[in-house]
N, C-alpha and C positions, 0 to 999 in steps of 0.2 A: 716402288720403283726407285732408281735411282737419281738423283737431282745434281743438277751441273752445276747448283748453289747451295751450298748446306744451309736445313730450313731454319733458320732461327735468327730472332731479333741482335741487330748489333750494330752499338752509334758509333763513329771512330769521329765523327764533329757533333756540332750544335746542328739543328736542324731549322732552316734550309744551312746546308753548309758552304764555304766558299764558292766553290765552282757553280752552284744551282744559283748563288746571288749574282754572280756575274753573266750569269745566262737569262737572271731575269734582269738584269737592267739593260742587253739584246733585246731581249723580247719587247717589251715597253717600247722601243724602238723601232719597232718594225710589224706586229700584230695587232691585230685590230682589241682593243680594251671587249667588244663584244663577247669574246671567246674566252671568258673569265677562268679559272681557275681555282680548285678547293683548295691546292698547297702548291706552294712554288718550288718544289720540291723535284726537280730534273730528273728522269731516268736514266740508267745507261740499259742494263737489260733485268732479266729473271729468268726464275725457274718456280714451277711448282707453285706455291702461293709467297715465297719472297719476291721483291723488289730488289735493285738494288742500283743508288742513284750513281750522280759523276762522282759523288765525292767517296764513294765505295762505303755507304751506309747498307744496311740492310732491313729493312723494311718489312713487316707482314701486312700483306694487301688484303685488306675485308671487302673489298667495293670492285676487282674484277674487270674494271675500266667500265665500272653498271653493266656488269653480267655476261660479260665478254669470253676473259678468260676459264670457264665451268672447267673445263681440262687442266687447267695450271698454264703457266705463264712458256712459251716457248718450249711447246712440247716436241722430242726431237724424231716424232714419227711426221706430226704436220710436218717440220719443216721439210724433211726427207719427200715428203709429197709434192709438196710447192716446189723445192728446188729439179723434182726430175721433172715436175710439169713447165718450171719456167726454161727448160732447157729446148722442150719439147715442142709448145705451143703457146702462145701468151696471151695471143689475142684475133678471132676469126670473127665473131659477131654471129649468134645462133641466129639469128633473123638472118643472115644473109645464106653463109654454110655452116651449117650446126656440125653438133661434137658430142661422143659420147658421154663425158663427164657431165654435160645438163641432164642427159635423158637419165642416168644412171643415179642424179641426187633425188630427180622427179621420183624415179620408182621407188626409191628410198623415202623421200614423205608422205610417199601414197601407205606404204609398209607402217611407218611408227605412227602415223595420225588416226584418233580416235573415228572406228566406223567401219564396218566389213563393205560401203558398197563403193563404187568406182570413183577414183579420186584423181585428177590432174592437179598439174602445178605450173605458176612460173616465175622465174627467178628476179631477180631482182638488186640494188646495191646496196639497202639499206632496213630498217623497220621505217621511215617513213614511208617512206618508197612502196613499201608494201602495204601499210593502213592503205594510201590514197589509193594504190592501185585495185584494194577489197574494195573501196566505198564506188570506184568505176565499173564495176562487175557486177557488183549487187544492183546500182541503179542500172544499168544493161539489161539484168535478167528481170529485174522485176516491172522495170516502167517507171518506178516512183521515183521521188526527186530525197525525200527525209531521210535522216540519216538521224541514230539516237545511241548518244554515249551516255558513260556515269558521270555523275557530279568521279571531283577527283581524279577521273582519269589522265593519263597524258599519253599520247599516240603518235607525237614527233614535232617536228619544226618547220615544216612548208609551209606554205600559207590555208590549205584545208586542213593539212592535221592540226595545226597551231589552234587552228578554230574549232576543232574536238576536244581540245585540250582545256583541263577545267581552271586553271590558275590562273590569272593576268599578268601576275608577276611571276618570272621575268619574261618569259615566253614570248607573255603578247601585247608587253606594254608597246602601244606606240606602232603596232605593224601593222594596224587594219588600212584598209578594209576588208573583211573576210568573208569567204561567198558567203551564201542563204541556205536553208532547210538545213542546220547542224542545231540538235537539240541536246543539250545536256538534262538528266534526269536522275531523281533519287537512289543513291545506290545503298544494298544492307552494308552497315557501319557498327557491328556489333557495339564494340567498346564505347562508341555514341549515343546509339540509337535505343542500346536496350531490346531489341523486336527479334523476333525469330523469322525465318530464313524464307517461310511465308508471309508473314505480316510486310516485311521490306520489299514485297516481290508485290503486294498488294498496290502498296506505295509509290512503286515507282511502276505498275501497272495503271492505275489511275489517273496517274499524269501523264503518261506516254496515250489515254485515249478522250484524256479531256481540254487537252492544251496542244495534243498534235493531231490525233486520229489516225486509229491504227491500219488505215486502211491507206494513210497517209506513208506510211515507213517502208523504207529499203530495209535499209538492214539496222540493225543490235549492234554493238562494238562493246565489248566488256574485256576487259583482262582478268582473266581469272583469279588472280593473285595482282593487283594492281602495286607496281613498284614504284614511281615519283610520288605515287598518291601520299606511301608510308604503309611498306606491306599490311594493307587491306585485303581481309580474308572475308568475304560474306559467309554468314550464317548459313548453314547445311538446308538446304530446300530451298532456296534461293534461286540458284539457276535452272534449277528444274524446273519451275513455277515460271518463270521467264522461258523458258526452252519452251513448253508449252504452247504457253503465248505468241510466242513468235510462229510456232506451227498453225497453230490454227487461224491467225492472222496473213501468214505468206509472205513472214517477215527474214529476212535470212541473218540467224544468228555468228556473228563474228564472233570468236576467240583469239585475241590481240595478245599473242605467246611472243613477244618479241624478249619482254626480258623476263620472263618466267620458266618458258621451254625448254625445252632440248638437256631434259635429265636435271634442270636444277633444284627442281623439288622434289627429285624422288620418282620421279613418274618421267616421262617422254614431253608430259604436256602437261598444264598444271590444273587443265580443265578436270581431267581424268580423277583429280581429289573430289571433284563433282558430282559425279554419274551422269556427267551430259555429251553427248557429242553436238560440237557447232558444224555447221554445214560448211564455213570457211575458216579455214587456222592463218594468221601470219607469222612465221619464224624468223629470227634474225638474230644478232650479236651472238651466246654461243654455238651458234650453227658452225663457223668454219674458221674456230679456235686463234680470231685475230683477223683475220681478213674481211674487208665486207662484201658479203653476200645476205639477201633477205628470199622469203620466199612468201607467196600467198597458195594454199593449198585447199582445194574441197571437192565438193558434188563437182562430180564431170559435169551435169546438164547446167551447173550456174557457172563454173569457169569457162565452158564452153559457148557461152552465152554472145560472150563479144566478138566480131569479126576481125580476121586476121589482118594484123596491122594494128589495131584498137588500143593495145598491149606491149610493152618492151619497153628497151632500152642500149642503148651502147654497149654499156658494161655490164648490164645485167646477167650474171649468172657464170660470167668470164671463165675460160678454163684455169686458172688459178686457183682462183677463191673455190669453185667446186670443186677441184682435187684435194683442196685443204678440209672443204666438208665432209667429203667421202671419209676420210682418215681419221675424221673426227667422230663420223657415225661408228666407223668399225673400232675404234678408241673405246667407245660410251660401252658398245657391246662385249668386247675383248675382256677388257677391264673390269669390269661386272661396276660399272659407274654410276647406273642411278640406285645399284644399293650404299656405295659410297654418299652419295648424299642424304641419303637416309642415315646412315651412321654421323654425318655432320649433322644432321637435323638431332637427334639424340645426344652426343657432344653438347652444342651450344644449349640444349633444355638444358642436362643436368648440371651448367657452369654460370649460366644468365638467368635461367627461368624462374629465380624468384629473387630477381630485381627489383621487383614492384613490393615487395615485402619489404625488403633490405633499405632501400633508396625513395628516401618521402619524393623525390621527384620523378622518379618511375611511374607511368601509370598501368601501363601494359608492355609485357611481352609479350609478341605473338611471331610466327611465320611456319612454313613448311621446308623442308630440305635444310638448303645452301643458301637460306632467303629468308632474314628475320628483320623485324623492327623491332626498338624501343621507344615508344610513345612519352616525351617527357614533356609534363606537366608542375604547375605550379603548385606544390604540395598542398593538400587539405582538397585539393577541386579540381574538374581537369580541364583547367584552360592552358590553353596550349603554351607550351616555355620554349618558344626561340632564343631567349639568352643563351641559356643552358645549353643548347645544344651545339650553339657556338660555343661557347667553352668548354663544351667535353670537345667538339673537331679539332680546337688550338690545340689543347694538351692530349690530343691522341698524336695527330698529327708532329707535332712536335720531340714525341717520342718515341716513333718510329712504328707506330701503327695507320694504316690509311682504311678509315669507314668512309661512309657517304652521309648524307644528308637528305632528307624527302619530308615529303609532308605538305599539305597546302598550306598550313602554317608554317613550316618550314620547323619542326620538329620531331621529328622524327629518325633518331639515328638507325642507320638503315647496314645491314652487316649481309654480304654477299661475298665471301670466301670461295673460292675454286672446292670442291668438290673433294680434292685430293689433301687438303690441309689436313696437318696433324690434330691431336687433339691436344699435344704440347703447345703446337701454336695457339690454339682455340685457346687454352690457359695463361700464357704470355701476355696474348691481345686483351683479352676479359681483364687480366689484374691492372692492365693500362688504362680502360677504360671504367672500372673502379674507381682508379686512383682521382679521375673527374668529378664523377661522380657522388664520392665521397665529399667533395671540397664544395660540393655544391648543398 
């Protein structure tokens, strides 16, 4: 396709340049220090997988705003959506008089979500929004109070998702109190653990029925591809062996697709690299190419579980934001999109995938799609190198590449490119973050 920015890296200052440093010393002014920042580095807009700031730098984006833009940056069929919907209707409140474009995204994640049998949905503003609203529905339908996540995970920033959430830092230093019955539990950690995909499902089997009691638990929460974690892939039989489990216990398994989903690995959902279907999906960030919208999606008889009213929101599912997801589904399928990520998934193996050879502080590459980590460790062992990973962000960042960061140790540099990137870019970005690399 065509791009309203040619894709390719190009500094015309130092980076952050002029204008971004005068916008940050605005900002310090007036925003809360809370709402930290990877790079001070100002937008003005994009296209495709460039950036491009105030000072007319151009930037290749690996991080997506964490897995936003799957589509590319300001794709000009969403906008054409959104601008005939904001002309149209803006805002009616489906709880009060609904609208086609909720019923018409619903029938669309009942269609892409792993499962031939009857699926409702409902919409929602955000992925937290949606975790908390799965873990309300699951204790609904089932009666119990437990709720059981992975070590590692992270599921949002309310005060219940925060507390599913396995890190302390930054998240939840300093914001409890946080409710009761959220259990976090062993998750398979290949490149850690050593164990295969049953051994890790034993493990965190055993302690989900010796420290909680499985007769104890609502629901499961797993990301199938877990992203703050530091793209963690479990071992193949993993979730099956957990899938199980949870059926024959009457535990209802969540698959938390918020930044996984919606074609960024290749698949619809990234459970589907599995062979499992969960009984409830949460969708968010690339569902509606920039806007937010989140979804919770499953078994009719457990969504259907809570009494009317139980559920919503103001803005949840707004005509907006769902005429922007519509455009975005028909985009993914139009486009033949999650073969394109699959073609980025092949790019980034044959340009990073043996990093870990090349670079004594590489420990592993892994990911699926449009969704990869680099695990950097302290050469000869693999304890985790947070130095390092700040000094590859300074000097990627600096250069007019933007990756992310993840990991509980906070090492893990994390690469989540739109779908639609070249593989000149992929090459560009790669010899930039080399160049760190190397120096380290």
């Amino acid at each position: 396709m065509e791009f309203s920015v040619p894709q390719e890296r190009k500094l015309v200052t130092e980076l952050p340049g002029p204008k971004s440093l005068a916008l940050q010393e605005r900002r310090v002014k007036s925003v809360s220090r809370g709402a930290g920042t990877l790079a001070n580095i100002y937008m003005d807009h994009g296209a495709g997988a460039v950036l491009v700031d105030v000072d007319g730098n151009q930037l290749i984006d690996l991080g997506c705003g964490i897995g936003v833009t799957t589509i590319g940056h300001a794709h000009p069929d969403v906008a054409a959506a959104v601008s005939a919907q904001v002309a149209k209707l803006t805002h009616t409140l489906f709880t009060v008089t609904p609208y086609e474009n909720y019923v018409r995204v619903a029938e669309k994640l009942a269609e892409i979500t792993p499962g031939d049998f009857e699926k409702h949905s409902i919409l929602v503003n955000s992925g937290a929004e949606a975790v908390e609203n799965a873990v309300k529905i699951a204790r609904k339908y089932t009666g119990r109070r437990a709720i059981v996540s992975l070590d590692h995970a992270f599921h949002g920033r309310t005060n219940l998702t925060m507390a599913m959430t396995y890190r302390p830092w930054p998240e939840r230093a300093g914001m409890g109190p946080f409710p009761g019955e959220l259990y976090s539990v062993p998750i398979s950690y290949p490149y850690r653990d050593g164990l295969s995909g049953e051994e890790a499902a034993a493990k965190t089997i055993d302690y989900i029925v010796t420290h909680i009691g499985a007769s104890e638990v609502a629901a499961f929460f797993a990301e199938p591809i877990q992203g703050d974690g530091g793209i963690i892939i479990p071992a193949p039989g993993y979730f099956a062996a957990i899938k199980a489990f949870c059926e024959k216990n009457g535990i209802v398994f969540v698959a938390d697709e918020i930044q996984a989903g919606i074609g960024r690995t290749g698949t619809w959902y990234s459970i589907e690299h599995h062979g499992v279907v969960p009984d409830l999906i949460t969708s968010a960030k690339g569902i509606a190419g920039g806007l937010p919208l989140a979804a919770v999606t499953g078994r009719a008889e457990i969504m259907d579980a809570v009494q009317p009213g139980g559920i919503g929101g103001t803005f949840g599912g707004n005509p907006v934001s769902t005429a922007a997801a519509l455009a975005v589904f028909e985009l993914i399928e139009r486009d033949g999109l999650l073969a394109e990520a699959q073609r980025v998934e092949a790019a980034l193996r044959a340009r990073i995938g043996d990093w870990a050879e090349r670079f004594p502080v590489v420990g592993e590459v892994r990911g699926k799609g449009a969704m990869f980590g680099v695990e950097l460790v302290r050469p000869g062992t693999k304890d985790p190198n947070p130095e390092a990973l700040t000094a590859v962000l300074k000097h990627a960042t600096s250069n007019g590449v933007i990756p992310l960061d993840a990991g509980s140790w906070d090492s893990v540099l994390r690469i989540m490119p739109s779908v639609v990137i070249s593989e000149a870019l992929i090459d560009d970005a790669a010899s930039v973050l080399e160049e760190a690399l190397a120096k380290l």
